[in-house]
Short mmCIF file of the C-alpha atoms (twelve columns), coordinates in Angstrom:
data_MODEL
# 
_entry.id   MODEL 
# 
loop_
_atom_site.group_PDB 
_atom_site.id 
_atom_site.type_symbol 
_atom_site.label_atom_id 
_atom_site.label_alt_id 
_atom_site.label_comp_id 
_atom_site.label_asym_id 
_atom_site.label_seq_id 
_atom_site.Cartn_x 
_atom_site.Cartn_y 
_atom_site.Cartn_z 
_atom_site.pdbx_PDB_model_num 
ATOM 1   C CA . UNK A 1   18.719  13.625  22.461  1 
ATOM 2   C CA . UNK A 2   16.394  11.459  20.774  1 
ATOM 3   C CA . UNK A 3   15.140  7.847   21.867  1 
ATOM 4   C CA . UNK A 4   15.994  8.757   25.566  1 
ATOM 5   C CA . UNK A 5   13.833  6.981   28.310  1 
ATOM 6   C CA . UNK A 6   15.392  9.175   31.116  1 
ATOM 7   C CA . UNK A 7   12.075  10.491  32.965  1 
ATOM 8   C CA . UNK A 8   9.818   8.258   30.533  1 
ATOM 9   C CA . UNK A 9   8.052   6.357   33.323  1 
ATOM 10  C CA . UNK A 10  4.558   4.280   32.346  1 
ATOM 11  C CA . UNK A 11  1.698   4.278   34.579  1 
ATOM 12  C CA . UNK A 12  -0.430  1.791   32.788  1 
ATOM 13  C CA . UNK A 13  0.139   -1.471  30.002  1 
ATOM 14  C CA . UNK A 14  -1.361  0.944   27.566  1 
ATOM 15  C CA . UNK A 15  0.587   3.381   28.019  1 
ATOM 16  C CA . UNK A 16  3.454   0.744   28.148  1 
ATOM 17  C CA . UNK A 17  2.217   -0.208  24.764  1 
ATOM 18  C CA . UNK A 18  1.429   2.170   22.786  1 
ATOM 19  C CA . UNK A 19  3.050   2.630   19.089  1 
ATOM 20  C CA . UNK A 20  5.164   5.542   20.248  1 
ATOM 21  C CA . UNK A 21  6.458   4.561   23.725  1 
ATOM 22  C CA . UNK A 22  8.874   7.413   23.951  1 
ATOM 23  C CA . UNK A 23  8.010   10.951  24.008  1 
ATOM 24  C CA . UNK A 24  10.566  12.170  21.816  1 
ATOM 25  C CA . UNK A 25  9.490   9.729   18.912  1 
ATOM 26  C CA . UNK A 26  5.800   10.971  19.378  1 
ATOM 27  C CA . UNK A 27  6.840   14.221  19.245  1 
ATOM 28  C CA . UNK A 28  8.825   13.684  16.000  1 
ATOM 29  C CA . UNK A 29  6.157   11.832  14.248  1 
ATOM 30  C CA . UNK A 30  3.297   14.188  15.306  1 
ATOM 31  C CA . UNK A 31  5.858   17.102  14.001  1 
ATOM 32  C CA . UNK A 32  6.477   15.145  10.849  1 
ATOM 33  C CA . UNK A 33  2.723   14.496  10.121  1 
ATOM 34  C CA . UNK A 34  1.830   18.517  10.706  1 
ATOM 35  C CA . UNK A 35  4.723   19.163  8.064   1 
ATOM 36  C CA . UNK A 36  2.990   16.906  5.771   1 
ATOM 37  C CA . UNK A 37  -0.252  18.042  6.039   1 
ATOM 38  C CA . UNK A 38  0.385   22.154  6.823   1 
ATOM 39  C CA . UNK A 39  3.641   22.634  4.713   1 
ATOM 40  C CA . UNK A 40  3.891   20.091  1.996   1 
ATOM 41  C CA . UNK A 41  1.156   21.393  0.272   1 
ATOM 42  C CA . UNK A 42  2.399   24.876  0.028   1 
ATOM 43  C CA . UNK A 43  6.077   24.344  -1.248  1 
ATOM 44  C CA . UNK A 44  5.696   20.954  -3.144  1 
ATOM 45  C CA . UNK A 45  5.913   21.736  -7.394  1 
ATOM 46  C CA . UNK A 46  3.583   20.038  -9.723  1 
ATOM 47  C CA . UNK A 47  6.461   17.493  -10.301 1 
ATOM 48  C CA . UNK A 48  7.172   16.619  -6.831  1 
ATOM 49  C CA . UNK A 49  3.200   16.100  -6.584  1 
ATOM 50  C CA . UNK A 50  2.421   14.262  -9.075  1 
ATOM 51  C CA . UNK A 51  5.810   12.437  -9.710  1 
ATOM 52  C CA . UNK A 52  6.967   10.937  -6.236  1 
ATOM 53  C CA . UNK A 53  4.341   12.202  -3.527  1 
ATOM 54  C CA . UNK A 54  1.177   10.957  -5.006  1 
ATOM 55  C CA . UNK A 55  2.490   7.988   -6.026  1 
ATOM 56  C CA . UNK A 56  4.228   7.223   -2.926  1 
ATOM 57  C CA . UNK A 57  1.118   7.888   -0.824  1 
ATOM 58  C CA . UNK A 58  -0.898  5.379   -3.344  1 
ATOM 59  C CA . UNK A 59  1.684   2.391   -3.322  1 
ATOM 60  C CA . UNK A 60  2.047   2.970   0.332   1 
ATOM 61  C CA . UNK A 61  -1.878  2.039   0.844   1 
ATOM 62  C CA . UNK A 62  -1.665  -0.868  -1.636  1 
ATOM 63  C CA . UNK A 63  1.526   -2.453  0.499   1 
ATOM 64  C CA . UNK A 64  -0.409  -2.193  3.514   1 
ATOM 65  C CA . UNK A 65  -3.093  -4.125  2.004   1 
ATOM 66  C CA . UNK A 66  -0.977  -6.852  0.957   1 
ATOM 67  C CA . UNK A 67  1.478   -6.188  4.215   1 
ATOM 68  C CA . UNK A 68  -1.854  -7.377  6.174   1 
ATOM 69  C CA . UNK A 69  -2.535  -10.516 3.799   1 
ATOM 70  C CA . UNK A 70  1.035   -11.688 3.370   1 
ATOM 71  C CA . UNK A 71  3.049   -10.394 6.215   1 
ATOM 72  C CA . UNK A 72  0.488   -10.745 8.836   1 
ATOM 73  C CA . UNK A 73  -1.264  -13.889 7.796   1 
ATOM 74  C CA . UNK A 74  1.125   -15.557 5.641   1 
ATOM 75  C CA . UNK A 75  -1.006  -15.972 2.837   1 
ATOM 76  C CA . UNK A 76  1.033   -15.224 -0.650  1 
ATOM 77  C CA . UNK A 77  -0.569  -13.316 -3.415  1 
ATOM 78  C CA . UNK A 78  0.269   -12.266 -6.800  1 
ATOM 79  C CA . UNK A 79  -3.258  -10.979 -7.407  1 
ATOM 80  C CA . UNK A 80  -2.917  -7.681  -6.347  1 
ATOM 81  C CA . UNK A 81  -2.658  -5.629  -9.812  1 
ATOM 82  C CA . UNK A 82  -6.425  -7.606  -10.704 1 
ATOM 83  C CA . UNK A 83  -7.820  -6.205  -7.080  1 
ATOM 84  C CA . UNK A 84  -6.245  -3.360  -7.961  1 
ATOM 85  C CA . UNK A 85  -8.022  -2.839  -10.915 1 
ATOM 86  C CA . UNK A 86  -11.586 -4.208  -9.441  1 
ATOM 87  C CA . UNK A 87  -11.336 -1.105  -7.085  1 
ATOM 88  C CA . UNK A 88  -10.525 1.449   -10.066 1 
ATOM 89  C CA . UNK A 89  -13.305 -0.080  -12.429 1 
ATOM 90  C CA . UNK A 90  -15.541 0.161   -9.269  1 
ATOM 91  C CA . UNK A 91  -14.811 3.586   -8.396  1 
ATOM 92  C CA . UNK A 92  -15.209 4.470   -12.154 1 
ATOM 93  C CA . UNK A 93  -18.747 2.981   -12.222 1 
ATOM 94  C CA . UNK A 94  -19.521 4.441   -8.888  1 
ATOM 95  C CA . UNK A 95  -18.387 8.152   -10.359 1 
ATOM 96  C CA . UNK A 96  -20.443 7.979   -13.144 1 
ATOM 97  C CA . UNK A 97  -23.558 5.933   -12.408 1 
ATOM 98  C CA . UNK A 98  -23.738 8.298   -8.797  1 
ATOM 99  C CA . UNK A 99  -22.409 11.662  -9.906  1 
ATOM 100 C CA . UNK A 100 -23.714 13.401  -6.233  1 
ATOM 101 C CA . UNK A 101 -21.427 11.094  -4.329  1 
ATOM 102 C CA . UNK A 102 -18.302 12.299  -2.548  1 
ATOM 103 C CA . UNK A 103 -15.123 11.407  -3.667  1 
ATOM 104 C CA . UNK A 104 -13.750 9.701   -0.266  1 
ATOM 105 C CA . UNK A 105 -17.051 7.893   -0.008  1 
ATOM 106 C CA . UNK A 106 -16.911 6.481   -3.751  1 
ATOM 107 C CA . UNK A 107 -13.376 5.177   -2.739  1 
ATOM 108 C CA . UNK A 108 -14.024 3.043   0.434   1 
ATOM 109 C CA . UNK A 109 -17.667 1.758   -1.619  1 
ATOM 110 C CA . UNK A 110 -14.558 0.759   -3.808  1 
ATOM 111 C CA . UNK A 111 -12.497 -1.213  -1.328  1 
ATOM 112 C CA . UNK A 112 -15.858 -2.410  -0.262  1 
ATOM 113 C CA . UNK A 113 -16.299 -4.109  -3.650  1 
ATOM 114 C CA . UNK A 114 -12.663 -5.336  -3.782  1 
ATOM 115 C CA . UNK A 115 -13.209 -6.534  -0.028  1 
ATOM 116 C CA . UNK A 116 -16.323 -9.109  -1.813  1 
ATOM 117 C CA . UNK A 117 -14.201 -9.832  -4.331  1 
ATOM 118 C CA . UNK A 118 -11.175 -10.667 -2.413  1 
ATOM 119 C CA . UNK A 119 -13.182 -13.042 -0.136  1 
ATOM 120 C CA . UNK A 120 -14.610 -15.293 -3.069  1 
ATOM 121 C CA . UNK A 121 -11.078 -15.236 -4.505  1 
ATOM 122 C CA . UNK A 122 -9.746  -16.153 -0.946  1 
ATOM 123 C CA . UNK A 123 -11.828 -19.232 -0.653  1 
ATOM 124 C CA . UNK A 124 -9.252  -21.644 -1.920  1 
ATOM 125 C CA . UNK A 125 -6.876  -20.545 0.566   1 
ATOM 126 C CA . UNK A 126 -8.676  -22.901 3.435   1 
ATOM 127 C CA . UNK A 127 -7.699  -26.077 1.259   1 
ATOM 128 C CA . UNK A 128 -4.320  -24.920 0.203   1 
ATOM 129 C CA . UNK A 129 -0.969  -22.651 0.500   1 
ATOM 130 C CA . UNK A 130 2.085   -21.583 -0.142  1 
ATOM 131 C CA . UNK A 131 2.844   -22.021 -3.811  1 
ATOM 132 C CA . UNK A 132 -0.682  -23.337 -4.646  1 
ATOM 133 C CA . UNK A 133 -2.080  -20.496 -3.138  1 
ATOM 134 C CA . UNK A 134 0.242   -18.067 -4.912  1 
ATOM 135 C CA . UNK A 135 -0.696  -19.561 -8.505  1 
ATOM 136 C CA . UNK A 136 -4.587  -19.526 -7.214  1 
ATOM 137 C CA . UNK A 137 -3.825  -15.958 -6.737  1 
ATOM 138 C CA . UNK A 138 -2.261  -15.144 -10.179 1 
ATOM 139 C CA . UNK A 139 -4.661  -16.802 -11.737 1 
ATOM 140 C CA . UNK A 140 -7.347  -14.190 -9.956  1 
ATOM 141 C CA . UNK A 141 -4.765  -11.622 -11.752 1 
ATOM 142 C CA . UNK A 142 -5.077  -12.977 -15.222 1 
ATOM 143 C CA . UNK A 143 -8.550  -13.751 -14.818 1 
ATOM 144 C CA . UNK A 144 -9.824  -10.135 -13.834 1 
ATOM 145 C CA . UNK A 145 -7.600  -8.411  -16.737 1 
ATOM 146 C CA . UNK A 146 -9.554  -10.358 -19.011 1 
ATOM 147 C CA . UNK A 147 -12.868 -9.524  -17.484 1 
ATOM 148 C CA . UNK A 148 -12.342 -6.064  -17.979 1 
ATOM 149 C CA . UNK A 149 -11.192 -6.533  -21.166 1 
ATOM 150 C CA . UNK A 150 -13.986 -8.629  -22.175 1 
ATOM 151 C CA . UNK A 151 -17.233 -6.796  -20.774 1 
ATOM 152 C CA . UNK A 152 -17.464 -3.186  -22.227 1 
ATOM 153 C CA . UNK A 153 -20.158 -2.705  -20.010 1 
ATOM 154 C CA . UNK A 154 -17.199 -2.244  -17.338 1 
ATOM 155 C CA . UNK A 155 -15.723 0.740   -19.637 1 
ATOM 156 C CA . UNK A 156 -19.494 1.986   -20.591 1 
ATOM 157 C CA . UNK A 157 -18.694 0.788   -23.705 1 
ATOM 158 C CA . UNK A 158 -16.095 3.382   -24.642 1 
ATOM 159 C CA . UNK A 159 -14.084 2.534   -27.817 1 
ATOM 160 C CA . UNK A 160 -10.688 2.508   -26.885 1 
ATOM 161 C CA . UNK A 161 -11.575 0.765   -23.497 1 
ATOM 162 C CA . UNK A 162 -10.332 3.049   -21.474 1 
ATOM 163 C CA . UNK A 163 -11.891 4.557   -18.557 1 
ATOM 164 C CA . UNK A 164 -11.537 8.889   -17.233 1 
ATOM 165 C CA . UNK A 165 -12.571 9.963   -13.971 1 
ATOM 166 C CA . UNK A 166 -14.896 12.450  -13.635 1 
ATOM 167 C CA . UNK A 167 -14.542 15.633  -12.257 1 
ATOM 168 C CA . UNK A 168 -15.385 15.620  -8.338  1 
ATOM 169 C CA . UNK A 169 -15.161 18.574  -5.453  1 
ATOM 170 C CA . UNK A 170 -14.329 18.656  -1.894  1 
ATOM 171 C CA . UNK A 171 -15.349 21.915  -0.167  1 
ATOM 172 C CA . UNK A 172 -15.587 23.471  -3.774  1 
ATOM 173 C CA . UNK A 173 -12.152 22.292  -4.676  1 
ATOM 174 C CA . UNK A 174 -11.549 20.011  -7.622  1 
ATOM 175 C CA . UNK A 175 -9.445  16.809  -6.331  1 
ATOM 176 C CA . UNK A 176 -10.406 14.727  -9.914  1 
ATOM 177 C CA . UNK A 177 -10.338 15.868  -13.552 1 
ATOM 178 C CA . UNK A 178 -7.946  17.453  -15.585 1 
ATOM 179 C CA . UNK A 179 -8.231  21.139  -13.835 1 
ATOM 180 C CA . UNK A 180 -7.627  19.921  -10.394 1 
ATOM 181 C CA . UNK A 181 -4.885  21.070  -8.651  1 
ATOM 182 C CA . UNK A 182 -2.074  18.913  -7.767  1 
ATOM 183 C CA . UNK A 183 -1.821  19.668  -4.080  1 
ATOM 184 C CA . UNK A 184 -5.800  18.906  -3.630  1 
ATOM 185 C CA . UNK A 185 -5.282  14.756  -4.754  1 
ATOM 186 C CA . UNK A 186 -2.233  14.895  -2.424  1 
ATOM 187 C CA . UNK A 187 -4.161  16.044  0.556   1 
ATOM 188 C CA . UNK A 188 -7.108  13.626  -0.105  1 
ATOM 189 C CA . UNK A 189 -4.748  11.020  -0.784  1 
ATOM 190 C CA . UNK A 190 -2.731  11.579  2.589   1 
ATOM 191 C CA . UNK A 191 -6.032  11.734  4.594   1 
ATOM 192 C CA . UNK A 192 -7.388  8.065   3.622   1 
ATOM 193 C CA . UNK A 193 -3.415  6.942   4.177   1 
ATOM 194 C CA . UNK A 194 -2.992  8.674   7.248   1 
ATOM 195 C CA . UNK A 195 -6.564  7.527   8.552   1 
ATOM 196 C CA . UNK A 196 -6.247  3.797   7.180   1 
ATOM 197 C CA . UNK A 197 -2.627  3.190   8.261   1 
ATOM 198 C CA . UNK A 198 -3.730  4.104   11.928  1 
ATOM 199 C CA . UNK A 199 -6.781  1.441   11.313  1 
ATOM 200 C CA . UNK A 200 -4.311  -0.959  10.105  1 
ATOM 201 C CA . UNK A 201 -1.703  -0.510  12.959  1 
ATOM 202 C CA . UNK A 202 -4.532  -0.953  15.763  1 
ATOM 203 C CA . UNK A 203 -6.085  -3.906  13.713  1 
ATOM 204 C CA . UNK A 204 -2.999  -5.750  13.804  1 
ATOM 205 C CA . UNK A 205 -2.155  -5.079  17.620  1 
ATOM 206 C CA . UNK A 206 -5.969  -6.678  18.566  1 
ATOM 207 C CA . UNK A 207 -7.504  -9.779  18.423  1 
ATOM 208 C CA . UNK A 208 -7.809  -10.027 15.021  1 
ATOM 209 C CA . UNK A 209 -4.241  -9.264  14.588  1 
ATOM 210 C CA . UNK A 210 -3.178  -12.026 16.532  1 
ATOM 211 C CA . UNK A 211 -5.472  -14.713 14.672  1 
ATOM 212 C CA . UNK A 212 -3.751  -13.629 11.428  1 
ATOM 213 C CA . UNK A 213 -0.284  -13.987 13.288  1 
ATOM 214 C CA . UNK A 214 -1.188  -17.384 15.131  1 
ATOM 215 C CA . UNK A 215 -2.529  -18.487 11.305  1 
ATOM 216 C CA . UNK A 216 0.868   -17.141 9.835   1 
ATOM 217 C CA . UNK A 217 3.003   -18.865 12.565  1 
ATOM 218 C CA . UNK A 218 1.302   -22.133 12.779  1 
ATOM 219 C CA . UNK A 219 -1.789  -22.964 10.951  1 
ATOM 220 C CA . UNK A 220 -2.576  -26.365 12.985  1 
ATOM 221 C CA . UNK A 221 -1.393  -25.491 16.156  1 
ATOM 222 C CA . UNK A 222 -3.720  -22.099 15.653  1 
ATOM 223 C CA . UNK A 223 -6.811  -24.010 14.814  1 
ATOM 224 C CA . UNK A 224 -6.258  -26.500 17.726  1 
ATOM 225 C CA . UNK A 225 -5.670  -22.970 20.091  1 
ATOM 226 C CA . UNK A 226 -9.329  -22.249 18.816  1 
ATOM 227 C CA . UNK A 227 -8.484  -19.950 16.090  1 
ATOM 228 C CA . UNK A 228 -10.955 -20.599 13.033  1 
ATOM 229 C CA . UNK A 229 -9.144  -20.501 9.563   1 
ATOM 230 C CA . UNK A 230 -12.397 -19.726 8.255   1 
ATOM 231 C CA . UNK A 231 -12.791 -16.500 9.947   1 
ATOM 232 C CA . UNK A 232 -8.853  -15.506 10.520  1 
ATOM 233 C CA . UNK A 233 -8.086  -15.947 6.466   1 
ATOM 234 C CA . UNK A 234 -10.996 -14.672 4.666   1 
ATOM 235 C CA . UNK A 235 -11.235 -11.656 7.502   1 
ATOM 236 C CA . UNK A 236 -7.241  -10.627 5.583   1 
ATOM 237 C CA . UNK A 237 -8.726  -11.166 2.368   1 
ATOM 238 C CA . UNK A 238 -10.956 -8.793  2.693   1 
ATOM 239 C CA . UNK A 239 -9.644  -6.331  4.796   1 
ATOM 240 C CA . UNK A 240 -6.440  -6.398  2.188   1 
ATOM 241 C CA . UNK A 241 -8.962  -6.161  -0.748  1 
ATOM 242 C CA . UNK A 242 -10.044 -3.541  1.089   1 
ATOM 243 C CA . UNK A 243 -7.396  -1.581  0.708   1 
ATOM 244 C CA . UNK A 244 -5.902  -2.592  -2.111  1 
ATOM 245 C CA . UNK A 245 -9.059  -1.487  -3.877  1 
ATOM 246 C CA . UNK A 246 -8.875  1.805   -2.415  1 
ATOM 247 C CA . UNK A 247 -5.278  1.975   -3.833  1 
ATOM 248 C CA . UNK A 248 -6.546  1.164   -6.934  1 
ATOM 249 C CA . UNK A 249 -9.525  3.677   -6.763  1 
ATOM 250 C CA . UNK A 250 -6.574  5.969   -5.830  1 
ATOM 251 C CA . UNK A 251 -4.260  4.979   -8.454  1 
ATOM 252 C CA . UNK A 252 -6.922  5.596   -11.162 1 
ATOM 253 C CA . UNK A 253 -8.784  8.852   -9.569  1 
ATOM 254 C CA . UNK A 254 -6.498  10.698  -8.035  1 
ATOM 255 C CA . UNK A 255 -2.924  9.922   -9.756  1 
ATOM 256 C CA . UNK A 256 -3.314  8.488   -12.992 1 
ATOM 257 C CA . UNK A 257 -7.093  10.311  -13.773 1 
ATOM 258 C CA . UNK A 258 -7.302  8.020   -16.855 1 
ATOM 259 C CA . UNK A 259 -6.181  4.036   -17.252 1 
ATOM 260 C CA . UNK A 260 -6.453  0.777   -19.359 1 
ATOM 261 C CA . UNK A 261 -6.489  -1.726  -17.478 1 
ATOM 262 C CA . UNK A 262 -3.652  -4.082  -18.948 1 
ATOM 263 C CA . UNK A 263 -1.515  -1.267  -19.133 1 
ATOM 264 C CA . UNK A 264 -1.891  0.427   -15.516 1 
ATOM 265 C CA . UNK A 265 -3.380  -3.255  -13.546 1 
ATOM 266 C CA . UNK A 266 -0.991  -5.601  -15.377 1 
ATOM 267 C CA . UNK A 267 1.361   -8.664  -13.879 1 
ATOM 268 C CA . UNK A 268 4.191   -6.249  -12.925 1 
ATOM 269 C CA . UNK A 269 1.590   -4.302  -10.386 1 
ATOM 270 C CA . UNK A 270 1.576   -7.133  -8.488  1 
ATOM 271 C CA . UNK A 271 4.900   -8.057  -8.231  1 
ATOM 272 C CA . UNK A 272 6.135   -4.479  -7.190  1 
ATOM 273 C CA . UNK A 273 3.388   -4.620  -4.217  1 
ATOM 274 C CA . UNK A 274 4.957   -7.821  -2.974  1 
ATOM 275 C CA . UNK A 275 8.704   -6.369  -3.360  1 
ATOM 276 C CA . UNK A 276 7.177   -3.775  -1.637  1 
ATOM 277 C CA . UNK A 277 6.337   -5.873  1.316   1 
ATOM 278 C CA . UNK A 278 9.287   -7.865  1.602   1 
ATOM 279 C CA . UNK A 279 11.582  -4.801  0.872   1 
ATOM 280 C CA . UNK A 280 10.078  -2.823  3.393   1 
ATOM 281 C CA . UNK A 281 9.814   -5.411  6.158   1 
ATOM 282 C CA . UNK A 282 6.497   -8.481  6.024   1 
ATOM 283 C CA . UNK A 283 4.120   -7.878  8.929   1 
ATOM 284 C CA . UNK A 284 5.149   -4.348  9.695   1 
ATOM 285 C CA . UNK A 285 3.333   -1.083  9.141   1 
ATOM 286 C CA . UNK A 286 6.241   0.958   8.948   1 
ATOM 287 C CA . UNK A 287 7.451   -1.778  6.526   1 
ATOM 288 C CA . UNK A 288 4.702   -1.173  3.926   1 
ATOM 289 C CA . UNK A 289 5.782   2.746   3.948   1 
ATOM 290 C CA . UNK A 290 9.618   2.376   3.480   1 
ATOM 291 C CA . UNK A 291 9.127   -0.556  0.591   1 
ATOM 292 C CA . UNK A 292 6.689   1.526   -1.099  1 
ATOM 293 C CA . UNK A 293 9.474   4.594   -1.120  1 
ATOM 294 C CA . UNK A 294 12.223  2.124   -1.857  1 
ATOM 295 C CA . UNK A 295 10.432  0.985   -5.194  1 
ATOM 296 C CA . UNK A 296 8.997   4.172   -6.284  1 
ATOM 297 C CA . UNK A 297 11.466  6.919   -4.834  1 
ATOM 298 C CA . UNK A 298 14.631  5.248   -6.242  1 
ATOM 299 C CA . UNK A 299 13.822  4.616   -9.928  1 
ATOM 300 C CA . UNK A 300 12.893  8.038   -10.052 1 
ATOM 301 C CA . UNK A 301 16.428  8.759   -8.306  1 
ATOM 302 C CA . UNK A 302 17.973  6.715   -10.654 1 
ATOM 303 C CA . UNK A 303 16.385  8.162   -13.776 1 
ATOM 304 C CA . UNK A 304 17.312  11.851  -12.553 1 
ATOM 305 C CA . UNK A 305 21.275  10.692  -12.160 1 
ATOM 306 C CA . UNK A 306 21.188  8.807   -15.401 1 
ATOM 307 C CA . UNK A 307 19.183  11.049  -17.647 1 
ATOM 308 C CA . UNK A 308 19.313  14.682  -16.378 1 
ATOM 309 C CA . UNK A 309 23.053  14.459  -15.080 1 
ATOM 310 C CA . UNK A 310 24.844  11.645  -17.207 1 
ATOM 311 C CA . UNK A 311 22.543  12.450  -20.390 1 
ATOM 312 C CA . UNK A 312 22.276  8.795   -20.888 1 
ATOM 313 C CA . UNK A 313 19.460  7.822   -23.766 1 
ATOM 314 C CA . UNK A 314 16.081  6.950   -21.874 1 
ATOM 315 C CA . UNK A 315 15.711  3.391   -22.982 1 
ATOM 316 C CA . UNK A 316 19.605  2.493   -21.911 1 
ATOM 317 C CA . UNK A 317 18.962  4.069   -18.373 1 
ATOM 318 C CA . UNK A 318 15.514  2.793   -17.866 1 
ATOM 319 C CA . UNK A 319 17.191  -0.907  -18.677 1 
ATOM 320 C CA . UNK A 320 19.774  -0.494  -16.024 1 
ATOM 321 C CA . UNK A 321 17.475  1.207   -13.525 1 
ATOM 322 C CA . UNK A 322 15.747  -2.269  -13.771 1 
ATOM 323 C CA . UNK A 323 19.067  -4.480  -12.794 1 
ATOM 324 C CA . UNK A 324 20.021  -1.767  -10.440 1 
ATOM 325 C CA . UNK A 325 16.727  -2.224  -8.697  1 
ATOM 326 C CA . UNK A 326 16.955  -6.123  -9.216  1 
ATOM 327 C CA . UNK A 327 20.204  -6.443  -7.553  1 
ATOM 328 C CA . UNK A 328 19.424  -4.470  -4.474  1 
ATOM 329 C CA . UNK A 329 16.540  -6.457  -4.077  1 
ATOM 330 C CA . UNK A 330 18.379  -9.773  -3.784  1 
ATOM 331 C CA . UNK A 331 20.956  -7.712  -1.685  1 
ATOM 332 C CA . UNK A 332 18.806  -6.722  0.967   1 
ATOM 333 C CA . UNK A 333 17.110  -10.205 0.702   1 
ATOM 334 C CA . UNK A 334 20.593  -11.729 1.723   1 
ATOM 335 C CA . UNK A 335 21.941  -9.096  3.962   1 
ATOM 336 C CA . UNK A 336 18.275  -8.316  6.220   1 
ATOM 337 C CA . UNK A 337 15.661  -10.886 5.018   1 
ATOM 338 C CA . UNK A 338 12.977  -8.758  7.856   1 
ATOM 339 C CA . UNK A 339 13.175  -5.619  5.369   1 
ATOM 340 C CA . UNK A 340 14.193  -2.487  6.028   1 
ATOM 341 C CA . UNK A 341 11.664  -1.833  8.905   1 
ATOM 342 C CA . UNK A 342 14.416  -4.385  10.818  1 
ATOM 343 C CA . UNK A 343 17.254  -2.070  10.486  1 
ATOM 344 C CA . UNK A 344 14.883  1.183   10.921  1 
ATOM 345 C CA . UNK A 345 14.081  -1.097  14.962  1 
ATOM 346 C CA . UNK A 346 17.900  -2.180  15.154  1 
ATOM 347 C CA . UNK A 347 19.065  1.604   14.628  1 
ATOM 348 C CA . UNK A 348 16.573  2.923   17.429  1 
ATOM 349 C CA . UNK A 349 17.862  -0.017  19.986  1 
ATOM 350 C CA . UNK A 350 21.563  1.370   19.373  1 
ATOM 351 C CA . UNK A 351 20.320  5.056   19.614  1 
ATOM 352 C CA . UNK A 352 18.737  4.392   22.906  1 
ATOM 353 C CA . UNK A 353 22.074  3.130   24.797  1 
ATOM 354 C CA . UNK A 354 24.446  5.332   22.848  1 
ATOM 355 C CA . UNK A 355 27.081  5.875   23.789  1 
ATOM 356 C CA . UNK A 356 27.271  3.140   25.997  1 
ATOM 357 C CA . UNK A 357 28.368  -0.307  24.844  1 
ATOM 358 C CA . UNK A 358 25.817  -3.005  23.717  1 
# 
């Protein structure tokens, strides 16, 4: 039976902490990541690919970058479609202007750049928060759109403004450009998840971790502990740049392959990340994962019922797929404000004494 402690005895507070106490929930994730990586790949269409695993896998890295920055240190952003875009134009300069460079390394050089960019744009957040903070933040959004927009030197002066990604190989196999296979961007885009996600889980369980949480918690009272704001806030800027630029890089290398930046990087992009977050659970890990399938899983689950079973027009489905989507965001607002990654911990707690009463 699963979630049984019966003969689960720790030796050590490591051991008594780890992510996966139990032994059968490591064995049930460690089974669930070798499906992923060793059978995925083989049975998964072009659809399921490029449709709802790619995406997924993108959107889950972006809502751990802003899972770290909002959830973690409680600073609000509505910037994250802008950083988004300053790690796709990145990676697009980075492609072309350094052809020789692999893929993987041209992405984190782009959440590097978003990382510098996320600090300067993080600045204001020692003198203010909360609202201020948020409109400081969309006003990094509206700001970098019209950079792009502005400087063709950004595009390489292409006349529609829009930038391609260039074919690149990994071991001789395409994962960018318009002849690589599907299954190739999903395994490159589930290493840098699967790789960053474990970065992001032990970042948040150190010391660093704990200075965004005291900062989230109780700025003053933080500061006064000997926690610097200096160092605790811009340190989540840029380690959420950081990944939200490699989203971005994802979003525009390995998904999209092609993108203008008000149309893939607009005002929306952020506000799905942050329903995302608070969907999914703020300052959880798991959290970023289930609100990044909750916002781009059900749409497409939606569409399918609507379109391919009822045979409603496009335009009338997509319209309700937007209130159905609305309203279940204010209903799981109302009924579990701590996200879905609550009720995933509340269902394990119950699990682990059933059948006995609680």
């Amino acid at each position: 039976m699963l979630y049984r402690e019966a003969g689960d005895f720790k030796t050590s507070y490591a051991a008594d902490q780890q992510t996966f106490p139990i032994k059968s929930e490591r064995y049930l994730f460690w089974a669930f990541m070798a499906f992923t990586f060793l059978v995925v790949p083989f049975i998964a269409d072009d659809y399921w690919v490029n449709s709802i695993l790619v995406p997924l896998l993108v959107w889950s890295m972006v809502a751990l970058g802003l899972n770290i920055l909002t959830g973690y240190c409680g600073q609000v952003s509505l910037g994250t479609g802008g950083f988004m875009a300053v790690g796709a134009f990145a990676c697009y300069k980075l492609m072309t202007g350094f052809p020789e460079l692999n893929i993987f390394i041209v992405i984190l050089l782009s959440g590097a750049v978003t990382a510098g960019v996320g600090v300067l744009f993080g600045l204001p957040s020692l003198r203010i928060k909360g609202f201020y903070l948020a409109v400081a933040t969309l006003a990094a959004q509206f700001f970098l759109v019209w950079m792009f927009n502005k400087f063709a030197w950004f595009y390489n002066y292409s006349a529609s403004g829009q930038i391609t990604a260039p074919t690149r190989t990994v071991f001789g196999i395409e994962v960018t450009g318009p002849s690589a296979p599907p299954w190739a961007a999903y395994l490159a885009c589930l290493v840098l998840v699967f790789v960053f996600a474990w970065v992001a889980r032990n970042l948040t369980r150190g010391r660093i971790g704990r200075s965004w949480m005291a900062m989230r918690d109780m700025d003053i009272a933080a500061e006064i502990m000997g926690v610097s704001p200096l160092y605790a806030k811009l340190s989540a800027f840029a380690i959420s740049s950081f990944y939200i630029g490699m989203g971005g890089a994802m979003l525009f290398s390995l998904y999209l392959g092609a993108a203008e930046v008000t149309e893939a990087f607009g005002i929306e992009k952020s506000f799905s990340a942050l329903f995302m977050v608070i969907i999914g659970g703020l300052g959880s890990i798991l959290g970023s994962f289930l609100g990044a399938a909750f916002i781009v899983l059900f749409p497409v689950l939606l569409k399918n019922i609507m379109v391919g079973y009822f045979g409603w027009p496009t335009d009338l489905a997509a319209h309700f797929q937007i209130m159905i989507v609305g309203g279940l965001i204010i209903f799981f607002l109302i009924v579990e404000p701590h996200g879905l990654a609550q009720l995933w911990r509340l269902t394990k707690e119950k699990l682990r004494l059933w059948p006995f009463p609680y």
